[in-house]
C-alpha positions in Angstrom: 82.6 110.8 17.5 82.0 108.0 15.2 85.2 106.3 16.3 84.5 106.7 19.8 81.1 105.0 19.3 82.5 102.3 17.2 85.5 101.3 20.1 82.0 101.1 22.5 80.4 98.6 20.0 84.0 96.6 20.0 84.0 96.1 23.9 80.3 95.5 24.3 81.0 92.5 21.6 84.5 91.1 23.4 82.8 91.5 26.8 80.9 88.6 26.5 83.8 86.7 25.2 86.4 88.0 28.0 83.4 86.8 30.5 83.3 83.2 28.8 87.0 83.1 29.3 87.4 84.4 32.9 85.0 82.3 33.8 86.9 79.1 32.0 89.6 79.8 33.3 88.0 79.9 37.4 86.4 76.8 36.5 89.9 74.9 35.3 91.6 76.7 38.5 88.8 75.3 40.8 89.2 71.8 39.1 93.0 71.7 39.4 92.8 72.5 43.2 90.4 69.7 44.0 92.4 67.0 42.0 95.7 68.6 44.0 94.2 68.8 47.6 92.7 65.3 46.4 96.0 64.1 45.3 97.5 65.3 48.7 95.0 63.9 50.9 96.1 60.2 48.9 99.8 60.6 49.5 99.5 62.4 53.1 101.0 59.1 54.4 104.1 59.3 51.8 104.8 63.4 52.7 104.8 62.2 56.3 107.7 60.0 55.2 109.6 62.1 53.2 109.2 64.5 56.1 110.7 62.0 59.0 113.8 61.2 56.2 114.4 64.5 55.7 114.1 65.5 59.7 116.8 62.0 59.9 118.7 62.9 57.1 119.5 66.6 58.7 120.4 65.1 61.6 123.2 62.5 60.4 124.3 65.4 58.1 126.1 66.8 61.2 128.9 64.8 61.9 129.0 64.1 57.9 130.0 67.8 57.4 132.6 67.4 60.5 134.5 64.7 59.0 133.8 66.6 55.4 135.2 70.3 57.2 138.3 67.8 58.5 139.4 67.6 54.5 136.9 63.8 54.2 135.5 63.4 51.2 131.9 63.3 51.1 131.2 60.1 50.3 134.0 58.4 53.0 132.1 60.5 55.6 128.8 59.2 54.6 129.7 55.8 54.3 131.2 55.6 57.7 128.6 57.5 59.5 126.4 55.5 57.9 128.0 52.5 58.5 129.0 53.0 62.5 124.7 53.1 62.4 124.3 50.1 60.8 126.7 48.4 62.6 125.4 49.9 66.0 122.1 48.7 65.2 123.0 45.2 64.2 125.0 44.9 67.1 122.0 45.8 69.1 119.5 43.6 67.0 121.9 40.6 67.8 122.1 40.9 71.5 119.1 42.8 72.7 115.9 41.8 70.4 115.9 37.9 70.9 115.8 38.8 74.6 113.2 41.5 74.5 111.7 39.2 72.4 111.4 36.2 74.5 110.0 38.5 77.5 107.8 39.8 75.2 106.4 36.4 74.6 106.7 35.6 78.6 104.8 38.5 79.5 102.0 38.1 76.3 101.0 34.1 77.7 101.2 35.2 81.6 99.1 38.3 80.8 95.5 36.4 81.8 97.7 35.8 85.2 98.4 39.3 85.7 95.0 40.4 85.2 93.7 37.8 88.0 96.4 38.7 90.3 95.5 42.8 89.6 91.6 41.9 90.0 92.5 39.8 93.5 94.3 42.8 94.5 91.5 45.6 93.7 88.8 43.5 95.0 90.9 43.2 98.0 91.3 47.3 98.2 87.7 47.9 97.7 86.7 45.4 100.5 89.2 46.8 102.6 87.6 50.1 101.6 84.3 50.1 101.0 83.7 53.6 100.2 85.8 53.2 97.4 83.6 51.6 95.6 80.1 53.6 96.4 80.4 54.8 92.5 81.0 51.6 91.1 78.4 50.3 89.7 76.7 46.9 90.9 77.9 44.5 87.9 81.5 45.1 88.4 83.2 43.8 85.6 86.5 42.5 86.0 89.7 43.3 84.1 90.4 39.5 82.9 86.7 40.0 81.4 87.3 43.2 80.2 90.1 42.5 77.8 89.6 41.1 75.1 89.9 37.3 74.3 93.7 36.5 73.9 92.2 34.5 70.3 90.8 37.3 68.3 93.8 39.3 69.8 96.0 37.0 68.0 93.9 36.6 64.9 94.0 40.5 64.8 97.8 40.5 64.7 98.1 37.9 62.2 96.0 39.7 59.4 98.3 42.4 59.7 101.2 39.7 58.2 99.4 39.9 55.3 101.3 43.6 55.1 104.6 42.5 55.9 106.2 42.7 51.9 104.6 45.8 51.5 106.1 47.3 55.1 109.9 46.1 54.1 109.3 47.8 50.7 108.5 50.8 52.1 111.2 50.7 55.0 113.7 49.8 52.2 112.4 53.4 50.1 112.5 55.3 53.2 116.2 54.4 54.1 117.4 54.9 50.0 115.7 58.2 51.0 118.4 59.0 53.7 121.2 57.4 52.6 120.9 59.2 49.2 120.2 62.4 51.3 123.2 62.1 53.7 125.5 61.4 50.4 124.7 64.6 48.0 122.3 66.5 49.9 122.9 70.0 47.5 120.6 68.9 44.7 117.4 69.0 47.7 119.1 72.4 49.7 119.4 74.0 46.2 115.7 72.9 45.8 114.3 74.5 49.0 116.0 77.6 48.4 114.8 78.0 45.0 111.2 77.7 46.7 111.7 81.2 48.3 112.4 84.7 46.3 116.0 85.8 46.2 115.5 88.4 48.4 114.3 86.0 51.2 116.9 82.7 50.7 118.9 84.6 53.2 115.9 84.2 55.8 115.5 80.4 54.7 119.0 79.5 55.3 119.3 81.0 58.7 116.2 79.1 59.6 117.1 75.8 58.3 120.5 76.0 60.2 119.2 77.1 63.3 116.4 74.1 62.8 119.3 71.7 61.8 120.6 73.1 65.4 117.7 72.1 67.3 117.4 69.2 65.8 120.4 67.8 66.8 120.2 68.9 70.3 117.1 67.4 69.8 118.0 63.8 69.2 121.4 64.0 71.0 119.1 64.7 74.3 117.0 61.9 73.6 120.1 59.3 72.9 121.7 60.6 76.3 118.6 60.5 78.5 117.1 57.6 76.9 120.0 55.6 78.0 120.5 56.7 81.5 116.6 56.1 81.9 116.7 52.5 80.7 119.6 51.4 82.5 118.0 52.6 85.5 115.0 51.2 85.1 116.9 47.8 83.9 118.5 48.0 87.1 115.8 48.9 89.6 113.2 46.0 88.3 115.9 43.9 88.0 116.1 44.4 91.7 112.0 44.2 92.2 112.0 41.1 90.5 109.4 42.9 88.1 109.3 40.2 84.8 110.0 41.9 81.3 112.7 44.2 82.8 114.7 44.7 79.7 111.2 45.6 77.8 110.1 48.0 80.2 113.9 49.3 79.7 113.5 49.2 75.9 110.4 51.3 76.2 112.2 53.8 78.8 114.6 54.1 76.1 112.6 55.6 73.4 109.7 57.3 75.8 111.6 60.4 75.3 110.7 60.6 71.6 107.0 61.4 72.8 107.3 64.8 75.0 105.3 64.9 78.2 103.5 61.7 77.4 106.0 59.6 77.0 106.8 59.4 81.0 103.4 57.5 81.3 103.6 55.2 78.6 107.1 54.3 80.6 105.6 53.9 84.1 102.2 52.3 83.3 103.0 49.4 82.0 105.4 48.3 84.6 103.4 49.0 87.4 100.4 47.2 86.6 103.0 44.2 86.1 104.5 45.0 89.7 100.7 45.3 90.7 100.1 41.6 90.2 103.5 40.8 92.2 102.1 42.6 94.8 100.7 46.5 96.1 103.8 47.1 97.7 106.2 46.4 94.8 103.7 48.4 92.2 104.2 51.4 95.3 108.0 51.3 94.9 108.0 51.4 91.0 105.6 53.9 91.2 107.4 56.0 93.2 110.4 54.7 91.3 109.5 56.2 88.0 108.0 59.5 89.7 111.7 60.6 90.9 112.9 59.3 87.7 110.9 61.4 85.6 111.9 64.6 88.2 115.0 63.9 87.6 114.8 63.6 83.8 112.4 66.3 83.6 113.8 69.1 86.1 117.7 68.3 85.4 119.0 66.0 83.4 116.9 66.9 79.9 116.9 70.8 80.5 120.7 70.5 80.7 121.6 68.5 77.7 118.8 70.8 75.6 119.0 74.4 77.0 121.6 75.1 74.0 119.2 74.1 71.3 115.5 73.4 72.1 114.0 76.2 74.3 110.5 75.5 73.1 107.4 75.5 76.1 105.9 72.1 76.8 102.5 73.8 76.1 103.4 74.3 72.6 105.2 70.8 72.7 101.5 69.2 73.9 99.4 71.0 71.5 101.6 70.0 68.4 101.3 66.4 70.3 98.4 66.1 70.3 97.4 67.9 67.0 100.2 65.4 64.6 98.7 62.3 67.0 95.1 63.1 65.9 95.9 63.6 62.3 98.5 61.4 61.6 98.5 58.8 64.8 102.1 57.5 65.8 104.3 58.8 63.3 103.0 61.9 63.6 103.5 61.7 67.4 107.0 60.9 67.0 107.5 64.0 64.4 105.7 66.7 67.2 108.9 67.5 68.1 110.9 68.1 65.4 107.8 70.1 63.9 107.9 72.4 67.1 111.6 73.2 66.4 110.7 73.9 62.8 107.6 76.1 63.2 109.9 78.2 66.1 113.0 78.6 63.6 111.0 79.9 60.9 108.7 81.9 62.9 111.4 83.8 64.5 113.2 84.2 61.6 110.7 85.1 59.1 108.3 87.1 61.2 109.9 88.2 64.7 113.5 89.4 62.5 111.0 91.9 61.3 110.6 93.9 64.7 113.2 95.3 66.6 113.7 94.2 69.7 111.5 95.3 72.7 112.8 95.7 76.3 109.8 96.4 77.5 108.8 93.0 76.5 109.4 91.5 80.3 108.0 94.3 81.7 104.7 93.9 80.1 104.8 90.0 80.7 105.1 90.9 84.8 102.3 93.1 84.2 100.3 90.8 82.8 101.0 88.0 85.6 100.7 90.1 88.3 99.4 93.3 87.7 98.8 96.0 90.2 100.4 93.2 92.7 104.0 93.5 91.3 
């Protein structure tokens, strides 16, 4: 009796104590979060990085680990993978930049002209058709006047010089990041794995091959369609006469990188330039880059990705426009590569756990069309 009255008085006296302690302890917790999710939220521009060095980084792995598989060593494979890039790009640097460059320039100082010739021509429409312009209001402001002026415009773009160290810095980190990924990437795959418990590394493999998959379909897509999109559109504005041709093929090139969106940030640009030529030349390149993107779109892209990326453009929109919001261009240009990421681990670490349903069609039909089927 005694003792069982004296272990009471012995908890009643540590209670307190264990309280003080459990309640320390939340307190530290809480404060390590915050100074975490605060250190996060300061770096969020450096993860984005690492990420997009990574996503490159698994990419050239491929054909490293096919000359590595043909008896290469690793670092001959690297170096000349590496190196056909480097020289690729140079090349291309050489002969294509000064040029894009100069119509870059061309189209910058005739831009005020361009906006008066695409003025004339609306105010031409509108009197030609006046009910066009019932919901306009009275002030109509003109484009030239819209804009703004061509001085702060430059002034604005030469603050941002003042960046220009700090921007080769980090370009020269984020290609040390690839290179020295591409050249022993174990150390990092040993690292991810190590993340997951053993009885799950199996699941983590299988979905970072079957991403690695994708994203290599990914960018071999966008290297085969980007080029037979700008050297059509080369060609066609060539023909047109549309100035900048080689620009508006340069951004044709890389529109793919954007999904869905990227056809208008193509076709725009090039037809308000062809608008100040004249309506009917604006008419043909719009109509030019409409079949253009059909073709892309309903034949030429679905072909060269139905092996690898089989991801809906809904889901490709949403992460669009979700990455663009939160992390502007770069996080644009990594929607993408995210969907194919979210879609290997999702299948493999939560649809593996089913087993498979046939009635899975079935129920979709029913869904779609219902007593109507």
């Amino acid at each position: 009796m005694m003792l069982g009255i004296s272990n009471f008085i012995s908890m009643a006296e540590n209670r307190p104590f264990n309280l003080y302690r459990t309640l320390t302890s939340s307190i530290l917790y809480l404060f390590g979060l915050v100074i975490l999710l605060w250190f996060l939220y300061k770096i969020i521009s450096v993860v984005i990085l690492f990420l997009f060095a990574i996503i490159l980084g698994i990419i050239i792995n491929q054909p490293v680990n096919k000359l590595e598989k043909r008896g290469m060593k690793r670092w001959l494979a690297a170096l000349i993978v590496l190196g056909a890039i480097f020289i690729v790009s140079t090349v291309i640097a050489i002969l294509v930049l000064p040029v894009i460059s100069d119509q870059i320039d061309i189209l910058i100082g005739n831009i005020p002209s361009y906006l008066n010739s695409v003025t004339t021509h609306l105010e031409h429409l509108l009197r030609k058709y006046p009910e066009l312009s019932k919901n306009l209001p009275d002030d109509q402001i003109s484009l030239s006047s819209a804009m703004p002026p061509l001085g702060k415009t430059v002034m604005g773009l030469g603050s941002f010089s003042f960046s220009i160290l700090g921007g080769i810095f980090v370009f020269i980190v984020f290609i040390s990041m690839i290179v020295f990924f591409v050249a022993n990437p174990r150390p990092i795959i040993q690292l991810y794995l190590t993340a997951f418990l053993p009885d799950k590394r199996e699941k983590a493999t299988n979905a970072l091959k079957h991403t690695s998959s994708m994203l290599g379909g990914w960018m071999r897509s966008n290297l085969i369609g980007g080029a037979v999109q700008a050297v059509l559109v080369f060609v066609f504005l060539s023909i047109m006469n549309v100035p900048g041709a080689l620009v508006w093929a340069a951004l044709a090139f890389f529109s793919e990188l954007i999904p869905k969106i990227g056809f208008y940030i193509m076709a725009i640009p090039p037809t308000l330039v062809a608008l100040s030529i004249g309506p009917a030349t604006a008419l043909w390149c719009l109509v030019f880059f409409l079949l253009l993107n059909e073709l892309t779109a309903d034949f030429l892209m679905p072909k060269l990705r139905s092996k690898t990326m089989k991801i809906h453009p809904v889901s490709l929109l949403f992460l669009l426009l979700s990455m663009g919001a939160a992390f502007g261009l770069m996080g644009a240009l990594l929607a993408t590569p995210m969907a194919a990421i979210i879609k290997a681990y999702y299948e493999e670490f939560y649809l593996s756990r089913f087993p498979e349903d046939h009635q899975l069609e079935n129920n979709v039909d029913e869904i779609l069309y219902g007593d109507d089927k």
